[in-house]
BAMI-229027 format. One line per field, with one value per residue (C-alpha): z, x negated, y negated; residue in one letter; chain. Coordinates in nm, 4 decimals. Layout:
pz	c(Z / ...);
px	c(X / ...);
py	c(Y / ...);
type	c(A / ...);
mol	c(A / ...);
end
This chain:
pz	c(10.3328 / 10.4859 / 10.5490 / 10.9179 / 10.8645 / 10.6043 / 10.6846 / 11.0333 / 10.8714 / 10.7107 / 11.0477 / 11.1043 / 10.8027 / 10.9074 / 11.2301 / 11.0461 / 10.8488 / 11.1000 / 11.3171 / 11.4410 / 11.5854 / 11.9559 / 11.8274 / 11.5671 / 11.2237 / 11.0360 / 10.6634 / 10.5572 / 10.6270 / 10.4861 / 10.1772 / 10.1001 / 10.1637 / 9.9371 / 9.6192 / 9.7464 / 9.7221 / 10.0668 / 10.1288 / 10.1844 / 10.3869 / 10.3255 / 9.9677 / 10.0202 / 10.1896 / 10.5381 / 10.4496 / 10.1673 / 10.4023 / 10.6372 / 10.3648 / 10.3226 / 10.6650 / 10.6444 / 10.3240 / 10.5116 / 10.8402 / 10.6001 / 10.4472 / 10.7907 / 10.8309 / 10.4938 / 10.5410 / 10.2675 / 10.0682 / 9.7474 / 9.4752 / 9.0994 / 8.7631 / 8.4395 / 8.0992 / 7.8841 / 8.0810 / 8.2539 / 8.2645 / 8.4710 / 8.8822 / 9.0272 / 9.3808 / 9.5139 / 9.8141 / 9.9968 / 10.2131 / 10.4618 / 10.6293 / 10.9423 / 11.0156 / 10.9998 / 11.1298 / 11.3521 / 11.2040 / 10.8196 / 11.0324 / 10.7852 / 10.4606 / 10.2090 / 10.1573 / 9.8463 / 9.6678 / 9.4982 / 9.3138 / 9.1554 / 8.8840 / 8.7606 / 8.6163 / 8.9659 / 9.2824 / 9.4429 / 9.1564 / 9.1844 / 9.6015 / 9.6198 / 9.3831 / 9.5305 / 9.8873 / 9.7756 / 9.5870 / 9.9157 / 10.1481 / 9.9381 / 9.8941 / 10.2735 / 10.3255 / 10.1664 / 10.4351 / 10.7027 / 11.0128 / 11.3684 / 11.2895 / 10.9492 / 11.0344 / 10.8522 / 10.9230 / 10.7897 / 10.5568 / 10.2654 / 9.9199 / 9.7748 / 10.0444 / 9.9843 / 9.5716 / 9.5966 / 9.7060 / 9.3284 / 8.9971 / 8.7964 / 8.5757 / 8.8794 / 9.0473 / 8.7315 / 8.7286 / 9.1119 / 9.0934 / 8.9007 / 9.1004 / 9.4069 / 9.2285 / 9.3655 / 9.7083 / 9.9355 / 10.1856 / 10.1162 / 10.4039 / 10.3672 / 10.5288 / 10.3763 / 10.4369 / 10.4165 / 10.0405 / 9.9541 / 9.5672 / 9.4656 / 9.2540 / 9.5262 / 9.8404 / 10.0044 / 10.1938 / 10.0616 / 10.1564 / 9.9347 / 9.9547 / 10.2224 / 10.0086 / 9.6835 / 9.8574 / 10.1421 / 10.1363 / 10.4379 / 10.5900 / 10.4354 / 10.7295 / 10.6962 / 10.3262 / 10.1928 / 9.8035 / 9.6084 / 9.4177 / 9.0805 / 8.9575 / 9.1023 / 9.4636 / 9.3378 / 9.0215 / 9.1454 / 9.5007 / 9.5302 / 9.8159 / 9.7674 / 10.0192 / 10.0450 / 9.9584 / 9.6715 / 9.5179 / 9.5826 / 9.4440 / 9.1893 / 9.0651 / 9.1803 / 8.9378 / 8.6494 / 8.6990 / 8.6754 / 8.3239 / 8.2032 / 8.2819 / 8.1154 / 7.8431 / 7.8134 / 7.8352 / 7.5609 / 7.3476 / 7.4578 / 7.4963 / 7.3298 / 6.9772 / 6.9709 / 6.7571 / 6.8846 / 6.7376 / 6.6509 / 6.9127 / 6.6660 / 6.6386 / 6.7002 / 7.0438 / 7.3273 / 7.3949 / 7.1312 / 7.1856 / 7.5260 / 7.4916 / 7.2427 / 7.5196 / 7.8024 / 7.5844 / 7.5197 / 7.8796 / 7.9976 / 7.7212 / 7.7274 / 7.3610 / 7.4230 / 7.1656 / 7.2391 / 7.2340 / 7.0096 / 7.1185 / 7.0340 / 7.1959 / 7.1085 / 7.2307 / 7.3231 / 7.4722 / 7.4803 / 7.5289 / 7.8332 / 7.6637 / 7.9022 / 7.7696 / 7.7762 / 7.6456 / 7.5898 / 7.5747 / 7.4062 / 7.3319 / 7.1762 / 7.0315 / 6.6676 / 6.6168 / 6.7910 / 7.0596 / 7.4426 / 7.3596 / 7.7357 / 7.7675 / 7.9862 / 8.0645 / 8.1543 / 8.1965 / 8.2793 / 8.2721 / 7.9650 / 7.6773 / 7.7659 / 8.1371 / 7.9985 / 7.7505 / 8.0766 / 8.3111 / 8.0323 / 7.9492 / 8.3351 / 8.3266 / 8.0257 / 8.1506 / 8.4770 / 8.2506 / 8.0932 / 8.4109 / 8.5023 / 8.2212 / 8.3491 / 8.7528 / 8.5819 / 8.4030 / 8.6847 / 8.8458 / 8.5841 / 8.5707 / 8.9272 / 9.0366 / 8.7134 / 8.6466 / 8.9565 / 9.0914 / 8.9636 / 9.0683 / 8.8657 / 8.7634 / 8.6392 / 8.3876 / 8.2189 / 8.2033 / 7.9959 / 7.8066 / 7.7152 / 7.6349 / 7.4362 / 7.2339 / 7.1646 / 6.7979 / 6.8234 / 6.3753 / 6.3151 / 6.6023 / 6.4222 / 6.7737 / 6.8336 / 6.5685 / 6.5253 / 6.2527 / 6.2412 / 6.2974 / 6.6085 / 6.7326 / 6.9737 / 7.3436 / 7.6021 / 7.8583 / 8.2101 / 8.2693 / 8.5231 / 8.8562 / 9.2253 / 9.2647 / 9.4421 / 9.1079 / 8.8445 / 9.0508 / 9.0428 / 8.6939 / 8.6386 / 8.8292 / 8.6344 / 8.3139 / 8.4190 / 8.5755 / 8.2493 / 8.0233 / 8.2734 / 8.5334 / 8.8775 / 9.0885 / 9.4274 / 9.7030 / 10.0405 / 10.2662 / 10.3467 / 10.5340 / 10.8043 / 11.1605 / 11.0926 / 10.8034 / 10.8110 / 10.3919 / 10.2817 / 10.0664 / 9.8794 / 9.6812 / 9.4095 / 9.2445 / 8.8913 / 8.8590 / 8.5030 / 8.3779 / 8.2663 / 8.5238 / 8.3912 / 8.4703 / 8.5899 / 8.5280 / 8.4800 / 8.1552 / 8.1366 / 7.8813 / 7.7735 / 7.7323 / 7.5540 / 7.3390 / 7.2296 / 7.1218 / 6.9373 / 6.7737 / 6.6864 / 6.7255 / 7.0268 / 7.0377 / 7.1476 / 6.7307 / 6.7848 / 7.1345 / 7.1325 / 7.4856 / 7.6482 / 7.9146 / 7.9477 / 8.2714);
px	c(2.6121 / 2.9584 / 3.1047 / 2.9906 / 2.6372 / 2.6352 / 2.7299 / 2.5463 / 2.2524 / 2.3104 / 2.2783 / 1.9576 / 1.8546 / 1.9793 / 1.7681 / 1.5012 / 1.4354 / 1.5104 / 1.2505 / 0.9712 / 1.1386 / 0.9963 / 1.0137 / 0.7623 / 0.7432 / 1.0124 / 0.8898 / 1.2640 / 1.4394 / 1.1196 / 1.1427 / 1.5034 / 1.4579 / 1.1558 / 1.3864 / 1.6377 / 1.3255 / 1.3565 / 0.9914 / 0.7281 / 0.9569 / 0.7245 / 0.7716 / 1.0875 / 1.1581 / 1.3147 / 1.6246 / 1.6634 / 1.5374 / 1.8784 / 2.1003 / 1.9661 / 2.0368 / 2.3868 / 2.4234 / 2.3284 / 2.5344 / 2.8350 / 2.7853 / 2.8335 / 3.1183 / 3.2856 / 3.4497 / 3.1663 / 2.9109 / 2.8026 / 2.6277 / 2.7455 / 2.6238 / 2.7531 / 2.7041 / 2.7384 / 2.5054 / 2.2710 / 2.0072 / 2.1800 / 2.2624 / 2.6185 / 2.7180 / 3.1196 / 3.2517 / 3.5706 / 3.6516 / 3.9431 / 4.0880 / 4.1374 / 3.7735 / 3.8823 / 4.1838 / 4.4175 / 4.6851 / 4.5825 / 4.5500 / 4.8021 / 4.7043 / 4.5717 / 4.2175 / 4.0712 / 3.7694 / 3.4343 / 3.1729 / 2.8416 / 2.6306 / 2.2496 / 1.9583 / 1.8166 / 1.9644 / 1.9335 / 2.1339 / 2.3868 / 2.4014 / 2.4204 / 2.6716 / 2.8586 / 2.8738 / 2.8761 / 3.2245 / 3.3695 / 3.2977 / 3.4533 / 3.7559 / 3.7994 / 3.7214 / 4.0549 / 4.2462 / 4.3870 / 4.2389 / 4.3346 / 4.0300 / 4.2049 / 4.3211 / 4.6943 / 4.9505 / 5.3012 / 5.4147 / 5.6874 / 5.5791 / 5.6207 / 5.4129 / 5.1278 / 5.1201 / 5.1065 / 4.7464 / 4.6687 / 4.5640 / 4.8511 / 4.7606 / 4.6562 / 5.0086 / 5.1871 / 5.0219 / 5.0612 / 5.4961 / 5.4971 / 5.3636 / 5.5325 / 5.8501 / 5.8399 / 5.8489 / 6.1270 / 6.0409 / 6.0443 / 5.7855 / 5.4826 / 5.1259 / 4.8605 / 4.4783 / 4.2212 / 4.0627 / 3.7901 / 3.7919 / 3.4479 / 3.4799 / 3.5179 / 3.4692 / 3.7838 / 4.0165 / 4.3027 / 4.5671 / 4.5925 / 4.8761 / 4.8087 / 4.9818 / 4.7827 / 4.4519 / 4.4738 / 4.5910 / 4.8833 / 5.1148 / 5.4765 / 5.5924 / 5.3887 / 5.4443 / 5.6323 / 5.5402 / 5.3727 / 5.0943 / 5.1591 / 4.8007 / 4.5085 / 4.4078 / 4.0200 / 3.9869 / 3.7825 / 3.6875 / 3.2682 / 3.0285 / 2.6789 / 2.3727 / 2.4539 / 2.7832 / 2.7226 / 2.5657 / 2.9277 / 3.1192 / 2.9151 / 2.9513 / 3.3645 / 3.3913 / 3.2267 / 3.4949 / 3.7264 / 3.5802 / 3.5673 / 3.8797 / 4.0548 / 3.8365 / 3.9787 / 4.2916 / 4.2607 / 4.1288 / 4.2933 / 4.6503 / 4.6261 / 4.4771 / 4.2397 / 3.8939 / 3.5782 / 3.2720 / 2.9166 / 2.7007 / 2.3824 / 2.0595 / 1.8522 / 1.7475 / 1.6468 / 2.0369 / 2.0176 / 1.6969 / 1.7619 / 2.1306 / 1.9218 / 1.6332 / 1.8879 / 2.1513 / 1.8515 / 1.7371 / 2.1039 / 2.1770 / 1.8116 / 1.8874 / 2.2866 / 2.4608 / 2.8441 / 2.9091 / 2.8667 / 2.8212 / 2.8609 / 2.9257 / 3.1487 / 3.1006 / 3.4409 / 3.3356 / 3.5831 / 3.6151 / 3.4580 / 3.1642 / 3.0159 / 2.8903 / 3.1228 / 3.0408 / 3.2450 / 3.0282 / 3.2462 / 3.1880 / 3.3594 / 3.3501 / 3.3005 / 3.6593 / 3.7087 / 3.9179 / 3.7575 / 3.7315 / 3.5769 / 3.4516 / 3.3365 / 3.3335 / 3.0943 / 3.0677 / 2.6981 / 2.5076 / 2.3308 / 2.3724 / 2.1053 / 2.2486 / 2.6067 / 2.5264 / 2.3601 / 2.6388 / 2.8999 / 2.7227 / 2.6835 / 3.0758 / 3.1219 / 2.9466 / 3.1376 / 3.4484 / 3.2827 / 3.2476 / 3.5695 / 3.7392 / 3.4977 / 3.6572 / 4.0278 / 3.9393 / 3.8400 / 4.0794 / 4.3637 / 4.2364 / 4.2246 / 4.5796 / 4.7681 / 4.9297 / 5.0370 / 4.6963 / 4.6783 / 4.7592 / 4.8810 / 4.5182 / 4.4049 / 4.7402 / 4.5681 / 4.2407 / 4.4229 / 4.6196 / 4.3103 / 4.1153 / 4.3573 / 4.5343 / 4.3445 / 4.1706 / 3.8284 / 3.8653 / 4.1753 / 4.2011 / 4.1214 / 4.0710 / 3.7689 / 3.5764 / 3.3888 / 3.5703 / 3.3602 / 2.9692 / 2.8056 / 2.8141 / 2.5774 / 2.6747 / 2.5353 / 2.3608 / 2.3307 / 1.8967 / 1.7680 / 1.7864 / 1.9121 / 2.2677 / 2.3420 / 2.2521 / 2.4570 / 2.7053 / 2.7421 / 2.6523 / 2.9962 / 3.1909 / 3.0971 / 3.1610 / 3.5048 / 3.6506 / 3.5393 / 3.7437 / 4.0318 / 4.0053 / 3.9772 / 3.8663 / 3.8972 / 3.7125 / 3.8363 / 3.5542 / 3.6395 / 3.2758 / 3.3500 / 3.1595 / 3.2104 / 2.9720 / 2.7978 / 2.7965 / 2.8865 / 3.2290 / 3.4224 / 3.7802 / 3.7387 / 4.0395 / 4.1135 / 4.4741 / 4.4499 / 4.2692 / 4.4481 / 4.4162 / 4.4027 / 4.5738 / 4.8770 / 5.2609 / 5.2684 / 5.1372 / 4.9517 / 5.0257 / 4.6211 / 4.7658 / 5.1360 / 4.9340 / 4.6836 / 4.9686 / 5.1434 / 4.8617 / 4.7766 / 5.0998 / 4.9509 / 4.7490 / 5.0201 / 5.0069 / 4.6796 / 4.6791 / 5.0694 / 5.0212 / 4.8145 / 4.6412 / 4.2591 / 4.2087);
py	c(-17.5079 / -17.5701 / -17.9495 / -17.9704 / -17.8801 / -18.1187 / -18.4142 / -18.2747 / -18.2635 / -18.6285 / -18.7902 / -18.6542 / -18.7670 / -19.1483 / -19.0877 / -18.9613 / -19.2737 / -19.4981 / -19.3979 / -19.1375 / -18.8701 / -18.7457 / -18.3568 / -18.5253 / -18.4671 / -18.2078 / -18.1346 / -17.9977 / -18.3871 / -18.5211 / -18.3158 / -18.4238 / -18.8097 / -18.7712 / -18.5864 / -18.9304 / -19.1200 / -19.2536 / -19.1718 / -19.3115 / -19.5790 / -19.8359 / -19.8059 / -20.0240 / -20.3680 / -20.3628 / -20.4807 / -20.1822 / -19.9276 / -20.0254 / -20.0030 / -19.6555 / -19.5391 / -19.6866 / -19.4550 / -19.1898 / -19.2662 / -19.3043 / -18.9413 / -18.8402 / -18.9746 / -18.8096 / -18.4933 / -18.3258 / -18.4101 / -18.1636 / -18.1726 / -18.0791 / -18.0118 / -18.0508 / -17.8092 / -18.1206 / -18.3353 / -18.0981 / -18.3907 / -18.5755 / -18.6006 / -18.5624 / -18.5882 / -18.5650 / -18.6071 / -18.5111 / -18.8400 / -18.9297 / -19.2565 / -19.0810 / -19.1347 / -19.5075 / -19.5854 / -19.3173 / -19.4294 / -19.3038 / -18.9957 / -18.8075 / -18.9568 / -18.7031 / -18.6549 / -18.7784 / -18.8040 / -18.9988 / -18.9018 / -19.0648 / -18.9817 / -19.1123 / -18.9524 / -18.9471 / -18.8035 / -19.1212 / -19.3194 / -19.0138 / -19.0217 / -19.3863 / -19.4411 / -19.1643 / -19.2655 / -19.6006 / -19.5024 / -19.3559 / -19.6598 / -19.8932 / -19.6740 / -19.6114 / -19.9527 / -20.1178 / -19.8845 / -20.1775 / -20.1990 / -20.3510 / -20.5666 / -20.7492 / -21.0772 / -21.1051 / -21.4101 / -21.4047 / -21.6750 / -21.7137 / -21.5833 / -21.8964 / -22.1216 / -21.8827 / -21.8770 / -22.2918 / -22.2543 / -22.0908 / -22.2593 / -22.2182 / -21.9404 / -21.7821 / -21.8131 / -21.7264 / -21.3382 / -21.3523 / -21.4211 / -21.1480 / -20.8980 / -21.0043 / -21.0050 / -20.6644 / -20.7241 / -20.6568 / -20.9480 / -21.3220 / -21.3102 / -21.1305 / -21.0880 / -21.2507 / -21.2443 / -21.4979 / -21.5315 / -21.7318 / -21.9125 / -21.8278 / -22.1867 / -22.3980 / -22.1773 / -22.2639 / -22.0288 / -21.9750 / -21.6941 / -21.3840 / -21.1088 / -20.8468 / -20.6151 / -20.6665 / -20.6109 / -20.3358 / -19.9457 / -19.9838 / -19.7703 / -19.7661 / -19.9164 / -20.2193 / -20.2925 / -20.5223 / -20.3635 / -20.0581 / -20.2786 / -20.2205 / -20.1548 / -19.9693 / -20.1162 / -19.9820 / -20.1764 / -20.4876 / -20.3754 / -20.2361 / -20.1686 / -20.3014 / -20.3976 / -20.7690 / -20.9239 / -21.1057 / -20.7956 / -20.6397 / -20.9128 / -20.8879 / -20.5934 / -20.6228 / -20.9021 / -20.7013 / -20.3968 / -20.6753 / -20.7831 / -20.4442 / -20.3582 / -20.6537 / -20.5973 / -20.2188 / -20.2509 / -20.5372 / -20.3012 / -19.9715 / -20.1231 / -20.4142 / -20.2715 / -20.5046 / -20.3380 / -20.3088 / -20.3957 / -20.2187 / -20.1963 / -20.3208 / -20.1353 / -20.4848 / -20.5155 / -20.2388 / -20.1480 / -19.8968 / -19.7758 / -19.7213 / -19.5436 / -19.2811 / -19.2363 / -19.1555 / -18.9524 / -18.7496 / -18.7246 / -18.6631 / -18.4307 / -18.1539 / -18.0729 / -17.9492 / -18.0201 / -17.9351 / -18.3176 / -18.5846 / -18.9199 / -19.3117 / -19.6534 / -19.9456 / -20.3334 / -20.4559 / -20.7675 / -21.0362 / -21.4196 / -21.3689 / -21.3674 / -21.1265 / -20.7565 / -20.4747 / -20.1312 / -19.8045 / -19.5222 / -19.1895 / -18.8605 / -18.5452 / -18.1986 / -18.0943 / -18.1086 / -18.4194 / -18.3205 / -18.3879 / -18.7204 / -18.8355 / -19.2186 / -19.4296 / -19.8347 / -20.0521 / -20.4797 / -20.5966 / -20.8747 / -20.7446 / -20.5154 / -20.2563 / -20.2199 / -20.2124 / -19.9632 / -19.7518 / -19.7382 / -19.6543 / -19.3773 / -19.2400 / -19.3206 / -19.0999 / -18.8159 / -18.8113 / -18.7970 / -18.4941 / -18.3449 / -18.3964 / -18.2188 / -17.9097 / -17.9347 / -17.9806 / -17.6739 / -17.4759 / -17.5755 / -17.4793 / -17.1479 / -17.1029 / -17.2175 / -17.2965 / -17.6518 / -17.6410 / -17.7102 / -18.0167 / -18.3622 / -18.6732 / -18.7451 / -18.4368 / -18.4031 / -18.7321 / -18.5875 / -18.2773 / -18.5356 / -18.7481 / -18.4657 / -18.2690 / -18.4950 / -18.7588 / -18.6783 / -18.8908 / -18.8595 / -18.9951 / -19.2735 / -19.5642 / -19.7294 / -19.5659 / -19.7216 / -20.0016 / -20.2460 / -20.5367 / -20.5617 / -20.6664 / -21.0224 / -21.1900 / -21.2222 / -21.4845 / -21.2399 / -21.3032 / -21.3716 / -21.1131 / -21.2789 / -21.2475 / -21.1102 / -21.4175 / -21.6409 / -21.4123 / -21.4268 / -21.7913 / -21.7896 / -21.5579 / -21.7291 / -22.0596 / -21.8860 / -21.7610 / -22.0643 / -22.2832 / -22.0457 / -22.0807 / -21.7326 / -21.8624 / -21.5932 / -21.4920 / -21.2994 / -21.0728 / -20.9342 / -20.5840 / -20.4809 / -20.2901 / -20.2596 / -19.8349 / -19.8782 / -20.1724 / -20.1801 / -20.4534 / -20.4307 / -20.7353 / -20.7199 / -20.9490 / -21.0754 / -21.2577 / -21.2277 / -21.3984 / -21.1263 / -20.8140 / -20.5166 / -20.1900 / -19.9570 / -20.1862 / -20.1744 / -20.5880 / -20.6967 / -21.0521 / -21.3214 / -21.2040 / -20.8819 / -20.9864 / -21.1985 / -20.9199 / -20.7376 / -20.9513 / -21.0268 / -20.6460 / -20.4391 / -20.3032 / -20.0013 / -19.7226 / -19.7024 / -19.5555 / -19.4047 / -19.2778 / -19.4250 / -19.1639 / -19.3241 / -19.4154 / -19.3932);
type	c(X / X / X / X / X / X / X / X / X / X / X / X / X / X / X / X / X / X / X / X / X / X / X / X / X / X / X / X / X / X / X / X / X / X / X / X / X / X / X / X / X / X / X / X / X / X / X / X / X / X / X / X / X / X / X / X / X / X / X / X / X / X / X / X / X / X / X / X / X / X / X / X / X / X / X / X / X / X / X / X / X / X / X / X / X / X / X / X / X / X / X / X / X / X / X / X / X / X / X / X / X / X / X / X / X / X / X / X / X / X / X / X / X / X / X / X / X / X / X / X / X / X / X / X / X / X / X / X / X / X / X / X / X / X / X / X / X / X / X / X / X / X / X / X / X / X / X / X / X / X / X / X / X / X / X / X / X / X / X / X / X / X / X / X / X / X / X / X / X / X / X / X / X / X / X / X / X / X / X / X / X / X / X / X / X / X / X / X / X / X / X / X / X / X / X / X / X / X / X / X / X / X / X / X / X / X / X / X / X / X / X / X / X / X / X / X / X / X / X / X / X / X / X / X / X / X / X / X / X / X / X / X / X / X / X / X / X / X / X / X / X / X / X / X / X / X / X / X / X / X / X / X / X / X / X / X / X / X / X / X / X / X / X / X / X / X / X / X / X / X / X / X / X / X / X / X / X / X / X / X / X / X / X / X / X / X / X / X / X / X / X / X / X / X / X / X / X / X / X / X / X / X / X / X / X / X / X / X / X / X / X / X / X / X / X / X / X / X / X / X / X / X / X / X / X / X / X / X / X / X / X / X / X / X / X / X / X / X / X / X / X / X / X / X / X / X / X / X / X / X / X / X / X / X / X / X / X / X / X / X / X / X / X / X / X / X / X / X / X / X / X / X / X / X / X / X / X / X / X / X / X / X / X / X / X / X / X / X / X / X / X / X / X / X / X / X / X / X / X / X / X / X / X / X / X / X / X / X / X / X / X / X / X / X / X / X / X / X / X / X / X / X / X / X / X / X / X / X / X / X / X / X / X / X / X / X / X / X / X / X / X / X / X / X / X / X / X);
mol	c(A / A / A / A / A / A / A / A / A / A / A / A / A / A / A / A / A / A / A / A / A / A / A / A / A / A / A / A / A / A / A / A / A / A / A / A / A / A / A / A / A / A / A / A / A / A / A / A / A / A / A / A / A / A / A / A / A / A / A / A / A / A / A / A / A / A / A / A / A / A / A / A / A / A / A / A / A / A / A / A / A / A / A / A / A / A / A / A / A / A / A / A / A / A / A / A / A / A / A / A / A / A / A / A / A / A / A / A / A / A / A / A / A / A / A / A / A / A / A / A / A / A / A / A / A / A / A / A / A / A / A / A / A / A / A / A / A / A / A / A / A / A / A / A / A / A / A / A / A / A / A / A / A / A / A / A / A / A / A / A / A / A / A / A / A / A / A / A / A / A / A / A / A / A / A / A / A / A / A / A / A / A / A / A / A / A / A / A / A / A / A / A / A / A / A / A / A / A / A / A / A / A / A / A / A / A / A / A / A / A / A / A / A / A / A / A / A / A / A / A / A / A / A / A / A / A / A / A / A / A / A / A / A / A / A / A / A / A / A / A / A / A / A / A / A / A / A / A / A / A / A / A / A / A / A / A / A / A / A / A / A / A / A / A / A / A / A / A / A / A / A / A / A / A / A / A / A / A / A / A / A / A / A / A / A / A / A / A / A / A / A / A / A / A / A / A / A / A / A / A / A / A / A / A / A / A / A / A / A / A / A / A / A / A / A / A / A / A / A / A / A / A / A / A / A / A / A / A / A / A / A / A / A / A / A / A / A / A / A / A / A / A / A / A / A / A / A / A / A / A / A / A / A / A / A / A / A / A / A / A / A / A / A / A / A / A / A / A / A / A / A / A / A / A / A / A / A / A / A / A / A / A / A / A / A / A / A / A / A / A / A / A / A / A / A / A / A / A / A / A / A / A / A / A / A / A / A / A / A / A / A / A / A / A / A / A / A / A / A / A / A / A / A / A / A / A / A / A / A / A / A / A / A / A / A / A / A / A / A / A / A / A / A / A / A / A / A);
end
């Protein structure tokens, strides 16, 4: 099926759900809600059903949807999509298309994480709608904790302007507005930039059906990422990830289910949670030889969920390495782009044996889990158990009326960002502590 029949064929699958149709009833839409598991519609709560239909609309709105499938993984669901800013703002109209993708061991896990990927990416593109005000760099930064504006400095060290837009942040400790750097939290036009942020603009920004289930999960990417680079950069060991417990037990059912008895790959997990106190898994995986070495990263509330969403992470890395392949042999190096040199670079020279790093040196320790509850109540919960070890944190509501999903930018400048070109005292101090972990890596990148 070509792009405009698909994402064609996505709005009448919005309409579909949303309501009879007057042609009646059409058994092909019906069919691929059900393999989504959008049907029976009554099987879900109103307020789930819309947040389906706004999926749907947004897949539209993408410039293709597909599915793929994976040699490694062949149990498990992957959707990409090729996405665009022009569909959001005329004025990204020449910005280069990119990407998302989305895997689960269900298509609706895959297609919802997928789409959910690309609305939250084409979200952070600035709008007419974004509210900015000018102010000095300094005025703004007084309205941080201290640690806070220390990180902050930094990074706008970089700017050009001693006046710079800001937008309106709320601290999720207090709930009051305070200003946050335009610059540090939307994808602008060079002409309206006062800096090139100097880390990834998607680590800490997530769609989900309610805004605190985005911040949420926004704040967890945050975790996980400090907690990476801790360990990947910063040399600091993981730990076991202990058989006790239904984390194990689980990672072994759904290796199994993912993997349908292939064996090219072998696979293990590592618990590098910090002082955060708040689970952090890396799921890994290689050949034989121990080259391929793919992982992937995962904060949760709990162990077992961790332990889940690292290992979907990891086997999109796998899949990855398959596409850069293709790709390779198809056009050369020259085919591919800054991202798919470090997937050849990561899996290529990276020797899963000999890297120390990727080994467990101490045993397991117990971590203070997050009860199952309402996203609205863990997220309170983390936000509690950040600001008493010192990370203030900070949210920027990105929904947009195009979408109608809701999307937040959660920021805790204390904690390290990965990747980033400004290292954080957490970071410095890892390292001195450790030697840092280029001794292990040779400073190939993780991500």
């Amino acid at each position: 099926m070509d792009a405009s029949n698909a994402t064609s064929q996505f709005e009448r699958l919005a309409a579909y759900l949303a309501g009879p149709s007057s042609y009646g009833r059409d058994r092909d839409l019906e069919t691929i809600l059900e393999k989504l598991e959008y049907l029976p519609p009554g099987a879900a709560e109103p307020r789930q059903t819309r947040n389906r239909i706004a999926l749907l609309q947004a897949a539209a709105r993408f410039s293709d949807v597909f599915q793929l499938a994976s040699r490694d993984a062949p149990g498990v669901s992957f959707f990409g999509a090729d996405i665009s800013a022009a569909g959001v703002d005329s004025t990204f109209a020449h910005q280069a298309r990119s990407s998302a993708s989305g895997a689960g061991l269900s298509l609706r896990q895959a297609f919802e994480s997928c789409v959910g990927e690309g609305v939250e990416y084409l979200s952070q593109f600035e709008t007419a709608l974004d509210r900015l005000r000018g102010g000095a760099i300094e005025d703004g930064l007084a309205a941080f904790d201290p640690a806070s504006r220390a990180v902050l400095a930094e990074f706008m060290r970089l700017s050009a302007h001693g006046v710079v837009d800001w937008i309106d942040a709320t601290q999720l400790s207090s709930g009051r507005s305070v200003p946050f750097p335009a610059d540090l939290c939307l994808r602008r036009t060079p002409e309206r930039s006062a800096l090139a942020p100097p880390f990834s603009l998607s680590s800490g920004c997530a769609a989900g059906p309610s805004f605190e289930a985005a911040a949420l999960h926004g704040m967890l990417e945050l975790i996980e990422r400090d907690a990476a680079s801790l360990w990947w950069r910063g040399g600091i060991r993981g730990r076991l990830v202990v058989l006790e417990g239904q984390a194990v037990a689980a990672a072994a059912a759904l290796v199994a289910q993912a993997r349908r008895g292939v064996t090219t790959r072998m696979t293990w997990l590592l618990d590098i949670t910090t002082d955060m106190d708040v689970p952090c898994i890396v799921a890994m995986s290689c050949r034989a030889d121990g080259r391929g070495f793919a992982c992937g990263l995962a904060a949760r509330p709990s162990v077992e969920h961790a332990v889940g969403s690292a290992l979907m992470e990891m086997c999109q890395m796998e899949l990855a390495y398959a596409v850069v392949e293709q790709k390779r042999q198809e056009g050369g190096d020259a085919a591919l782009n800054e991202y798919d040199h470090r997937h050849v670079a990561r899996s290529t020279l990276i020797d899963a044996a000999s890297c120390e790093l990727l080994h467990p040196v101490a045993p397991g320790r117990s971590v203070s889990e997050l009860g199952p509850d309402t996203p609205a109540r863990q997220l309170d919960a983390l936000v509690g158990r950040l600001s008493a070890r010192g990370i203030e944190t900070f949210a920027i509501d990105l929904t947009r009326p195009i979408f109608g999903i809701s999307v937040v930018r959660v920021a805790a400048p204390a904690l390290q960002m990965e990747p980033s070109e400004v290292a954080s005292e957490r970071l410095l101090s890892a390292r001195r502590r450790t030697g840092g972990g280029d001794a292990y890596t040779r400073g190939i990148s993780l991500l």
